[in-house]
N, C-alpha and C positions, 0 to 999 in steps of 0.2 A: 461165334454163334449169334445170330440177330434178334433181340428181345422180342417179344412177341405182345402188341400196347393193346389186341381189343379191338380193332376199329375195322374189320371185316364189314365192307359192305358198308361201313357207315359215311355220308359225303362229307369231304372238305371240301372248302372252298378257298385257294392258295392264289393271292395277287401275285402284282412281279411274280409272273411265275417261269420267265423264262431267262432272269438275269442270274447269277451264280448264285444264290445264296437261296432265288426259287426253285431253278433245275435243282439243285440237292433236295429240297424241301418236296417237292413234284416227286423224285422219284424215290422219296421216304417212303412218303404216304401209300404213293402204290405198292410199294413193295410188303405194306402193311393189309393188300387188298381193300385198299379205303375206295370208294369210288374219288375220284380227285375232278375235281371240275380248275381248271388252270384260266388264268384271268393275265393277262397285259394287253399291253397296246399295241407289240412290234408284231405285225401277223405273219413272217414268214419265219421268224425266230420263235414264234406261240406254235406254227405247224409243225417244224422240226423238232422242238419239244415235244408236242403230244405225239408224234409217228414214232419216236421211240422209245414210249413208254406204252404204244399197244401191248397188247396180251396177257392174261390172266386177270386184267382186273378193267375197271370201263374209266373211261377217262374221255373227258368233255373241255372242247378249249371253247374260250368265249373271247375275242377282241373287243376291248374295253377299255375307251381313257378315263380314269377314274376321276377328274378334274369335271368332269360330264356328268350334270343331273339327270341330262334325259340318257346317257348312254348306262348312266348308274341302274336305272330304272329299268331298263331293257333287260338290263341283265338280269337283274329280281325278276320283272316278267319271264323270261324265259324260262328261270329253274321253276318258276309257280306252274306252267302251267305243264312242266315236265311231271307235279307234284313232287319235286323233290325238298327230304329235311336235310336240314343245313348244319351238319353235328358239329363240325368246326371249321371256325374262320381265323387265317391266317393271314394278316393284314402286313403284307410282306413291302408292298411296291411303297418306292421311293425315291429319292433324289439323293445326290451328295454331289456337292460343288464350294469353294471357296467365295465364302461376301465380305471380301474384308471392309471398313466401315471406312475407310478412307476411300474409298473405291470412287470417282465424283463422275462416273458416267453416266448418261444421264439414264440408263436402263436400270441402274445398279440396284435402287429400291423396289423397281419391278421384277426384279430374279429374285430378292430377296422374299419377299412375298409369293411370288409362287412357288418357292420351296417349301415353303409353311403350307400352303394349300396344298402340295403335293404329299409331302408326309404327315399332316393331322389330318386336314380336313377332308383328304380320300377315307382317312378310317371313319371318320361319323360318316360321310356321305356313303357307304358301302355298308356299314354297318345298319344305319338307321332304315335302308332297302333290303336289307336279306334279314329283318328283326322278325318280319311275319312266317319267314320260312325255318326261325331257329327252336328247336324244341325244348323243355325245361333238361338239362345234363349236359347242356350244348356249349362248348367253349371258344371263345374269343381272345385270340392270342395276337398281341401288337408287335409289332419290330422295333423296337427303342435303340439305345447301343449305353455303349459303359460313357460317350459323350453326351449323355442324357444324365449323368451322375456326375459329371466333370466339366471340364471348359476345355476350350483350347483355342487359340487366337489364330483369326483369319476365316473361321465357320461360325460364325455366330447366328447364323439363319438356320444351320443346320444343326447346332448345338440347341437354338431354342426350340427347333422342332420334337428333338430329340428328350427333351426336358417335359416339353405340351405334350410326345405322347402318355409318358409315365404317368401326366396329370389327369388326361384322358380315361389311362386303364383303372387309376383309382375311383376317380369317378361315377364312370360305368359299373363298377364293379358294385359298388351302393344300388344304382341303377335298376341292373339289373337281376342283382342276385337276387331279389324277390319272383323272378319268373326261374327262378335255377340256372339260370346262364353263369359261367364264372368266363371274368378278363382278367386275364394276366398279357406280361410284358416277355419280352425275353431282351437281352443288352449285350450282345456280343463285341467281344474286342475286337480286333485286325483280324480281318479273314482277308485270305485271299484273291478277292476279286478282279474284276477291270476299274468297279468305282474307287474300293477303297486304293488299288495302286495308283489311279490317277492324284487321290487327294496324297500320298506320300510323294508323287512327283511336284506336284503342287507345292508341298512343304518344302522338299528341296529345294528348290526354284529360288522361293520367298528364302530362305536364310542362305543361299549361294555354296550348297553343299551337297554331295552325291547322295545317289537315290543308297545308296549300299549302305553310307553312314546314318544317313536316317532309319533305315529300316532295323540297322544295328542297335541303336538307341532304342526305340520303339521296344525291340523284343528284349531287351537288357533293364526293360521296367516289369517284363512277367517272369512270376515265380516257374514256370516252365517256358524256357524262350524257344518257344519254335512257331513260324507261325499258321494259323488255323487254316484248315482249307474248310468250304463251306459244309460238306458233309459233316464235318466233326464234331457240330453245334446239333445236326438234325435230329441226335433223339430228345435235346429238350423239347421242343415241341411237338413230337411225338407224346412223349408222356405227359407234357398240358393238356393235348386233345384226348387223352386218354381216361378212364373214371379213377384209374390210378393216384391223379391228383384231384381227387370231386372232391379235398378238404382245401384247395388253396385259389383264393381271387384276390384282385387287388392285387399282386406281388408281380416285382419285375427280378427277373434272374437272370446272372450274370454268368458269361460265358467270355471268360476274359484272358484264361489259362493264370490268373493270378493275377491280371494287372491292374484292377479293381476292386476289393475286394468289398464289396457293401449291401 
């Protein structure tokens, strides 16, 4: 039976909303009749997302490089002048790629850097544009991971990103808890994605060992070894966006199956 969080009617607003960890999150939300307004940048992957989450509830896709101040801005125009309130944002979209620091091509520093712009600095640049449309109750939920708590060698762009948001959600969370807004994190372990399985083929690669072995290790570090698929993590964030938690900001929570546990 499906919990029931509250949020009839009220908008999210879900980045990445159309890579695996968004489509779960997309079709959370509506199934909770949230109005959902869906945000990426891939537009025929953003279509076929929203065409099948018509019905019962309204759902708004916006194509959006969030690396873009003026396309950031468009977007904030647009729900202003729908007058829509922004009950919650779901700062989903981002990157994951290997920067190993040996890396001496000559692009290597510029990937590196834009993966940090991609995963922090989309959340202030998206955040700081939808702050006039968020009401005091309204919550702001970052995408961190348990490599935001840990290390791991070969993603260090992606590990420090991963670390800047948590610094981020604390932050804001000082912030802006004087207008009522609460930021929290969420930190999921291995989900099943296309990103996260490239970076295990990636690992494999780098240490000359089957993707089957790695993935075994991996799940043989969590107290339940199976691993996530993206739905399975969707009602934390549900219950973030929900008044259910209007006692908890600042906090990043971990959705690890055990393999973290902090």
């Amino acid at each position: 039976m499906a919990l029931h969080y509250g949020l009839d009617g009220r908008t999210a607003v879900i980045t990445g909303a159309a890579g695996g960890i968004g489509r779960a999150l997309s079709a959370a939300f509506t199934a909770q009749r949230a109005h959902v307004v869906l945000v990426d940048r891939e537009p025929h992957a953003l279509a076929a997302l929203a065409q099948s989450l018509q019905g019962g509830t309204e759902v708004t896709a916006v194509v959006c490089d969030l690396s873009s101040d003026a396309q950031v801005q468009a977007l904030a125009d647009q729900l202003a002048v729908r007058q829509l309130t922004v009950h919650a944002l779901v700062n989903n979209a981002g990157s994951e790629y290997p920067t190993p620091l040996a890396d001496a091509a000559p692009e290597a520093m510029a990937r590196w850097a834009a993966l940090l712009d991609n995963n922090v600095g989309s959340m202030a640049r998206l955040t700081r544009a939808l702050l006039p449309l968020m009401c005091e109750g309204a919550s702001i939920i970052n995408q961190a991971s348990i490599w935001g708590k840990t290390g791991v060698a070969d993603f260090s762009a992606y590990v420090a990103s991963k670390h800047a948001v948590i610094g981020l959600t604390r932050a804001l969370a000082w912030e802006l808890g004087p207008r009522g807004i609460r930021v929290n994190a969420v930190c999921p372990g291995w989900i099943r994605t296309d990103a996260a399985m490239a970076s295990l083929r990636s690992m494999a690669a780098t240490q000359g060992r089957t993707l089957a072995e790695v993935e075994r290790e991996i799940l043989s570090g969590q107290a339940m070894a199976h691993m996530l698929e993206p739905a399975d993590i969707a009602d934390v964030y549900l219950f973030l966006a929900s008044a259910g938690a209007r006692s908890m900001t600042g906090q990043s929570l971990v959705a690890s199956r055990g393999e973290v546990m902090a």
